[in-house]
C-alpha positions in Angstrom: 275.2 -68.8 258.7 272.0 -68.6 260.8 270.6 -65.7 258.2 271.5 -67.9 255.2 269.5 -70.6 256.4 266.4 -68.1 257.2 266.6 -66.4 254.0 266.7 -69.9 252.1 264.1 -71.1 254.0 262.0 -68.2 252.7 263.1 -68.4 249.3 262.0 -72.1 249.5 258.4 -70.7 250.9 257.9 -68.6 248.5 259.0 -70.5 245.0 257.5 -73.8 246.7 254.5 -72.8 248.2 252.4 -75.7 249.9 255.5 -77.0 249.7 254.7 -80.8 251.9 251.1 -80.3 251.9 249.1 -82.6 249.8 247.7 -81.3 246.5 243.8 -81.1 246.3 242.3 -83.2 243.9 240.3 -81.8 241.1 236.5 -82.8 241.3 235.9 -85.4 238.9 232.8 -83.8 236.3 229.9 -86.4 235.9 229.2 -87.6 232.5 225.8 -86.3 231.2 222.7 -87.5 229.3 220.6 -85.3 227.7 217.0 -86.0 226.7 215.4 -83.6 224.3 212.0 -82.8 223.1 210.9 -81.3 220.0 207.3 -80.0 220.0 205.3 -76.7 218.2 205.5 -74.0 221.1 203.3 -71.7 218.3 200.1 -72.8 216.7 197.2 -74.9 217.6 199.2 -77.0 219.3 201.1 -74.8 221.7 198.6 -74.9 224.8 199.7 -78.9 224.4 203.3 -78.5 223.8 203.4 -76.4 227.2 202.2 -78.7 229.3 203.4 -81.8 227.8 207.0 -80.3 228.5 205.4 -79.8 231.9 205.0 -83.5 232.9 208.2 -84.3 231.1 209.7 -81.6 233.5 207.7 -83.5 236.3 208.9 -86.6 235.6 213.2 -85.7 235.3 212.3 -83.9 238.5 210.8 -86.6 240.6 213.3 -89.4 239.3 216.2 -87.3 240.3 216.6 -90.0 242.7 218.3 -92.1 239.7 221.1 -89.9 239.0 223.8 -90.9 241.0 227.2 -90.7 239.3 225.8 -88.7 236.4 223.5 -86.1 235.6 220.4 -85.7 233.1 219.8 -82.4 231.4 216.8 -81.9 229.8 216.3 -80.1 226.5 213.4 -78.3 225.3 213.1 -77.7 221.2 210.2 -75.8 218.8 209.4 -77.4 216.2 207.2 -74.3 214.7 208.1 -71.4 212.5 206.5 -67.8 212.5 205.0 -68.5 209.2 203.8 -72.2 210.0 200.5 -72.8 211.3 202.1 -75.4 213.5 205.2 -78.1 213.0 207.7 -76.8 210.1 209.3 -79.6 208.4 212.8 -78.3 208.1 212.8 -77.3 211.4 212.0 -80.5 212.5 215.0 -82.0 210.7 217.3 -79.5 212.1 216.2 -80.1 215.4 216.6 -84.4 214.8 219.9 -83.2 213.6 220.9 -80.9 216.3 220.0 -83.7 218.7 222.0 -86.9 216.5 225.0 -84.7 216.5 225.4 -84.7 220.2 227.6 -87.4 221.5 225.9 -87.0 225.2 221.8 -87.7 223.9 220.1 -90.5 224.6 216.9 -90.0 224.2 214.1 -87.4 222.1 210.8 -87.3 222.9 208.8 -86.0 219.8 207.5 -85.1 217.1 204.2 -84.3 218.3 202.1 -84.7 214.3 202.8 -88.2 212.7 204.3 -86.3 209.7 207.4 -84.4 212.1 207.2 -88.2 213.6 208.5 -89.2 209.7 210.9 -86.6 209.4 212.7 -86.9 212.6 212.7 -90.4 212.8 215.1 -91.6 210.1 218.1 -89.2 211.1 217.3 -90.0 214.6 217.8 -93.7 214.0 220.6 -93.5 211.8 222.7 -93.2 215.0 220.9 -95.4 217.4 218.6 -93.0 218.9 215.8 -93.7 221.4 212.7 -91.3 219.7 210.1 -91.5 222.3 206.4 -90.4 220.8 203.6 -89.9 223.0 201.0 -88.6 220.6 202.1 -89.6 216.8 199.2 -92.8 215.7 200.0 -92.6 211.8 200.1 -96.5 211.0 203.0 -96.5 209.0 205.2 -95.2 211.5 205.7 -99.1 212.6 203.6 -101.3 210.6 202.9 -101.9 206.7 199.6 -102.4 205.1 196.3 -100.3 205.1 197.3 -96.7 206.1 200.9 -97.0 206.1 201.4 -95.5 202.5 204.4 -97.0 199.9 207.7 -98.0 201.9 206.8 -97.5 205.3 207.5 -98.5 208.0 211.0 -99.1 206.0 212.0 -96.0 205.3 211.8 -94.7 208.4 214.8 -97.5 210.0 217.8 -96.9 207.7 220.1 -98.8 210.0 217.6 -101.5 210.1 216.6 -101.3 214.4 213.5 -100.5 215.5 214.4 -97.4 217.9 210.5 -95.6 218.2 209.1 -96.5 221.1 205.4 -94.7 221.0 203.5 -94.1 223.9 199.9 -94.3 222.4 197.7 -96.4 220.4 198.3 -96.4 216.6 195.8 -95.5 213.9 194.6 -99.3 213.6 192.7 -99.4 216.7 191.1 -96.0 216.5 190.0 -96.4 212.9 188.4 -99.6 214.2 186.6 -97.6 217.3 185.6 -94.5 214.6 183.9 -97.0 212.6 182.5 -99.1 215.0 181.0 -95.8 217.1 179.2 -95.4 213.7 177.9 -98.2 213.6 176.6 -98.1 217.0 174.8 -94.6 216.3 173.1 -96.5 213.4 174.9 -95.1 210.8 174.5 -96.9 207.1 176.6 -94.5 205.5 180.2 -93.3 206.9 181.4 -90.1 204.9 185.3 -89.8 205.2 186.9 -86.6 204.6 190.9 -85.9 205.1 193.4 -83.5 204.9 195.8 -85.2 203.0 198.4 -85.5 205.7 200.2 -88.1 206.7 198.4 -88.7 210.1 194.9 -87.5 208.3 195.1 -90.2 204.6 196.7 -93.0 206.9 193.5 -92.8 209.3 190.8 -91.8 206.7 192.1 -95.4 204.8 192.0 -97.4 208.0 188.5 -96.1 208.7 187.2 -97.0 205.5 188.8 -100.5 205.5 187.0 -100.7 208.8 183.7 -99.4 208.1 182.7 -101.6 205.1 182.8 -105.1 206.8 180.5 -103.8 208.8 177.7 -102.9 206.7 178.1 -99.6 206.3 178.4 -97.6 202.6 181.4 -95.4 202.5 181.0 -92.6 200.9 184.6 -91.1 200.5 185.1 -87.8 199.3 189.6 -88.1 199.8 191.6 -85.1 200.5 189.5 -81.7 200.6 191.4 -78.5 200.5 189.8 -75.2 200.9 191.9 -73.6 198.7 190.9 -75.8 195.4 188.3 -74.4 193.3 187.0 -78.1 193.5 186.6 -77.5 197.5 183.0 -78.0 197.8 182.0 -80.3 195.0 184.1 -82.8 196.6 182.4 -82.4 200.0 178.8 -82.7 198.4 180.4 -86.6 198.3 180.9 -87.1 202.0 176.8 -86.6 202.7 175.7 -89.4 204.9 174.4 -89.8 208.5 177.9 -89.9 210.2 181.1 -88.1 208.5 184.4 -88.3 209.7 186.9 -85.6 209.3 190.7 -87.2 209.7 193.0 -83.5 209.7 195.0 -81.7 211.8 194.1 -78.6 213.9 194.3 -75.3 212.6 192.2 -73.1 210.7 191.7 -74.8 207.6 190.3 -78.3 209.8 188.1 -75.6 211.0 186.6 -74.2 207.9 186.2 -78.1 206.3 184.5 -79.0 209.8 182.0 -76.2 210.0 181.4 -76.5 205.7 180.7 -80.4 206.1 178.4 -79.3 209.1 176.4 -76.9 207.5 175.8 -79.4 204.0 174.6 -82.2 206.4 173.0 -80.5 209.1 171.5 -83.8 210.6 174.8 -85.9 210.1 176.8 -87.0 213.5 180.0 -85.9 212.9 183.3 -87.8 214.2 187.1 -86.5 214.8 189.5 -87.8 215.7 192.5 -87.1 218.9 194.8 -84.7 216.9 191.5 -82.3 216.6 190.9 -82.6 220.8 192.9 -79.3 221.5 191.5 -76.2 223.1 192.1 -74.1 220.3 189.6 -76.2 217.6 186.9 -76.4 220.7 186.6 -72.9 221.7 185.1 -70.3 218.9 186.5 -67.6 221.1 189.9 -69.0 219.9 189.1 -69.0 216.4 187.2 -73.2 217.0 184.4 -74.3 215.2 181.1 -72.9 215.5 178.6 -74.1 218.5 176.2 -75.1 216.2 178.6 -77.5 214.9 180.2 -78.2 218.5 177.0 -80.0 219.4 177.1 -82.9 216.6 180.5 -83.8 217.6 182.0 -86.9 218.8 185.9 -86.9 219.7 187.3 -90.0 220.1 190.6 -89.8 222.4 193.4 -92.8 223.4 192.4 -92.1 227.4 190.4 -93.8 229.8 188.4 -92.7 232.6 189.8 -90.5 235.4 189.1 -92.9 237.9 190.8 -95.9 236.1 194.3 -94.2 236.3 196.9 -95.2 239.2 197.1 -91.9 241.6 199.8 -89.7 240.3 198.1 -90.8 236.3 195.2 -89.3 238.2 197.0 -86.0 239.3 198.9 -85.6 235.9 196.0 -85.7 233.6 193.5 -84.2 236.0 195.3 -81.1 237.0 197.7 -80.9 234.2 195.4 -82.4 231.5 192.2 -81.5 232.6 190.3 -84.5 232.5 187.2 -85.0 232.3 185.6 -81.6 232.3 188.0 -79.3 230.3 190.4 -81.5 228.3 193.4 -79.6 227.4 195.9 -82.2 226.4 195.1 -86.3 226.6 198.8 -86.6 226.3 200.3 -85.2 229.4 200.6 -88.6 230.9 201.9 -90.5 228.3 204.7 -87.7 228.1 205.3 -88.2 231.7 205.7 -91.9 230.9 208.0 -91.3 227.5 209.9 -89.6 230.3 209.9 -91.9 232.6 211.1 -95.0 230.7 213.9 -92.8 229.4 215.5 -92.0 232.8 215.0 -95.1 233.6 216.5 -96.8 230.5 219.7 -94.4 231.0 220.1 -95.6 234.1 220.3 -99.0 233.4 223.4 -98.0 230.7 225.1 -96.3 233.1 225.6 -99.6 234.7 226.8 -101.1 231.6 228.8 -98.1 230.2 228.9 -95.4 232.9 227.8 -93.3 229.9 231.4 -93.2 228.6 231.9 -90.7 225.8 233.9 -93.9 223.8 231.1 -96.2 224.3 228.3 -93.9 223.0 227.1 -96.1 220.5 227.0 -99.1 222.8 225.5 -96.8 225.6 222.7 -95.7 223.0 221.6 -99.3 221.6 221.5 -101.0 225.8 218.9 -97.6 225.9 216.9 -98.8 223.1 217.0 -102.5 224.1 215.6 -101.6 227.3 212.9 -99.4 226.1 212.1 -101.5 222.5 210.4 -105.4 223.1 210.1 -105.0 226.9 207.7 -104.6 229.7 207.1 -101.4 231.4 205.3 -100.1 234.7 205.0 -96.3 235.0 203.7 -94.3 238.3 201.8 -92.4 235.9 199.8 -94.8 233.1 200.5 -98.8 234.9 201.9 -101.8 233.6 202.3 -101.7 229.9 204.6 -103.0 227.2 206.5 -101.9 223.8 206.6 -104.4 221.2 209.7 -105.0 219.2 208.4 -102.8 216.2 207.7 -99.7 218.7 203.8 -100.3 219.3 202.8 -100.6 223.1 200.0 -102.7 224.3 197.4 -100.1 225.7 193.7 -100.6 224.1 191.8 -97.6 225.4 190.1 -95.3 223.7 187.0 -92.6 225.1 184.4 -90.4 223.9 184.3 -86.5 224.1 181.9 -84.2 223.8 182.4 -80.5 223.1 180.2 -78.5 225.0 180.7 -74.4 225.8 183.9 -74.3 224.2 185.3 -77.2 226.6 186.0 -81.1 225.9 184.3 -83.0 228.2 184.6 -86.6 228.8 181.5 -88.5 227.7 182.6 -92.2 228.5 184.9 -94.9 228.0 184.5 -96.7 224.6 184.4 -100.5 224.3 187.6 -101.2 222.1 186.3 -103.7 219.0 187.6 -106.1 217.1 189.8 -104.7 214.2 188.1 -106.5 211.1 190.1 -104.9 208.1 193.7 -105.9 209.6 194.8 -108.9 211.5 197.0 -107.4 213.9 195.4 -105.3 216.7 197.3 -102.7 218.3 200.2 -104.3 219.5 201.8 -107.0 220.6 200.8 -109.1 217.7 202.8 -106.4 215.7 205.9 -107.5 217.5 
């Protein structure tokens, strides 16, 4: 009797085993929120891309204070082809897609170029997607009227919500300072030359509207391309004492820069921020030549070093390379897109703990707290988002080019927008 009760107690040991202990509980995964960017890692642009990712990096890292009870994942995209000289449009669309299709995102920060901007935008917002832009101006991306082209900003909202939120001034403002920096150089004639992009017509127009109230001729040659027999009868139109040249970088904004330079050889030539990348400055990269270097005048959304808060000062000093050797102006306002996103997520999570059944209502409380609101970042200070995706910032800087480097050449004083009756911002909504 004593051996039956052994062997079933190791019978029951064996079939049961942990038999009366208490079973260990399975740890509970966090829900996730993924932020993504989309920017060219090849072409012109790809010195910018890298360290733009690099502050956004900087910025998940040092809020990773936030994430308690979920965790951010951040993901990189390239927005280039092989064959592109920068952004490729149907890679742009795949990535917006790629992004919309994944029931844990909550935020994209992109397109770098207006036109991706366009592109992305309208399969981002079809699903209630925060798209956070640091460095696409193109008017029409939020507002109608001079600049904007035929349905914008419409098109670009299918389900009728603003959900851009862009970290940098639109084309209105710097038009305005173009035009207005001509006339202070004493400029009667403004020559406009653009590259028929979207970012390059919308700004080229707003320049123009600009230019004329204030007294100065425009002499508007349009859209050159270097590939058109046409090519330089229509630049023989743009002579005057200042020219601007509204285009993208890359080696045809190279050739139409140094051709324009060469036909007016006394003219001041203007450019605008897209053109302030290493790449168009340095001839040993393939940049402009230095004879044209000297005559140009960059105009850039940043202020001084100085005028930044401390860690602004850090991000676009060692990361951007302000003021003597200007590698990317946009460093800190992708630090900031970064910024308001974590901290936008975080304040859903209180409202939805990011559940996988409340994704839609997770992704509109991220938009209403980024879209129409006040902001403070460590990096840029106090600014705000209107509700049609404009933020409130006004500042705008000269830049010289000088031995291949962009060098700060002061802070510009921002005028009076005479051609539209919205400034930048907050009149816009």
């Amino acid at each position: 009797m004593r051996f039956r009760r052994s062997a079933i107690a190791v019978l029951l040991a064996v079939v049961l085993p942990g038999c009366g202990e208490q079973p260990k509980a399975k740890p509970v995964s966090k829900p996730v929120a993924t932020i993504w960017s989309s920017l060219p890692k090849r072409g012109p642009q790809s010195e910018q891309t890298r360290l733009v990712e690099r502050a956004i990096r900087g910025a998940v890292y040092d809020l990773r204070g936030l994430q308690r009870g979920y965790r951010v994942r951040y993901l990189p995209l390239d927005d280039s082809s092989s064959v592109a000289t920068g952004w490729d449009p149907a890679i742009v669309a795949a990535n917006a897609r790629r992004a919309s299709t994944n029931p844990t995102t909550l935020a994209y920060i992109g397109e770098y170029d207006s036109g991706a901007t366009a592109v992305a935008l309208p399969i981002l917002n079809q699903l209630g997607i925060l798209q956070l832009s640091p460095a696409s101006t193109a008017e029409g991306l939020t507002m109608p009227g001079v600049g904007a082209g035929p349905g914008a900003p419409y098109q670009y909202y299918p389900s009728g919500r603003r959900t851009l939120a862009r970290l940098v001034a639109r084309d209105s403002l710097q038009g305005a300072v173009i035009a207005a920096l001509a006339r202070g150089d004493r400029c009667r004639g403004l020559g406009i030359v653009d590259d028929g992009s979207t970012y390059g017509a919308g700004l080229s127009a707003i320049a123009a509207s600009e230019a004329a109230p204030r007294g100065m001729r425009v002499r508007f040659a349009g859209t050159v391309d270097p590939r058109d027999e046409g090519y330089r009868r229509q630049l023989r139109k743009a002579t005057a004492g200042c020219i601007l040249y509204s285009g993208q970088p890359g080696s045809t904004s190279v050739r139409v820069v140094d051709d324009i330079a060469r036909r007016n050889r006394r003219s001041k030539i203007y450019l605008p921020d897209a053109l302030a990348t290493p790449a168009f400055a340095n001839p040993a990269r393939g940049g402009i030549r230095p004879g044209t270097a000297k005559r140009v005048t960059l105009t850039v959304p940043v202020g001084p070093l100085e005028a930044q808060p401390p860690l602004g000062r850090q991000v676009l000093g060692k990361v951007g390379g302000l003021p003597g050797n200007l590698r990317s102006p946009y460093v800190a306002s992708a630090y900031a897109a970064a910024e308001l996103a974590l901290r936008c997520i975080n304040r859903a999570f209180k409202e939805t703990k990011l559940a996988p059944a409340r994704a839609g209502k997770t992704r509109r409380a991220v938009v209403a707290c980024a879209v129409g609101k006040g902001h403070r970042s460590a990096a840029i200070g106090e600014y705000r988002v209107g509700r049609k995706g404009d933020w409130s910032k006004r500042v705008y800087s000269r830049f010289r080019i000088k031995d291949g480097r962009i060098v700060f050449a002061g802070e510009l004083k921002t005028p009076k927008l005479v051609a539209s009756p919205t400034p930048n911002n907050q009149a816009s909504g």
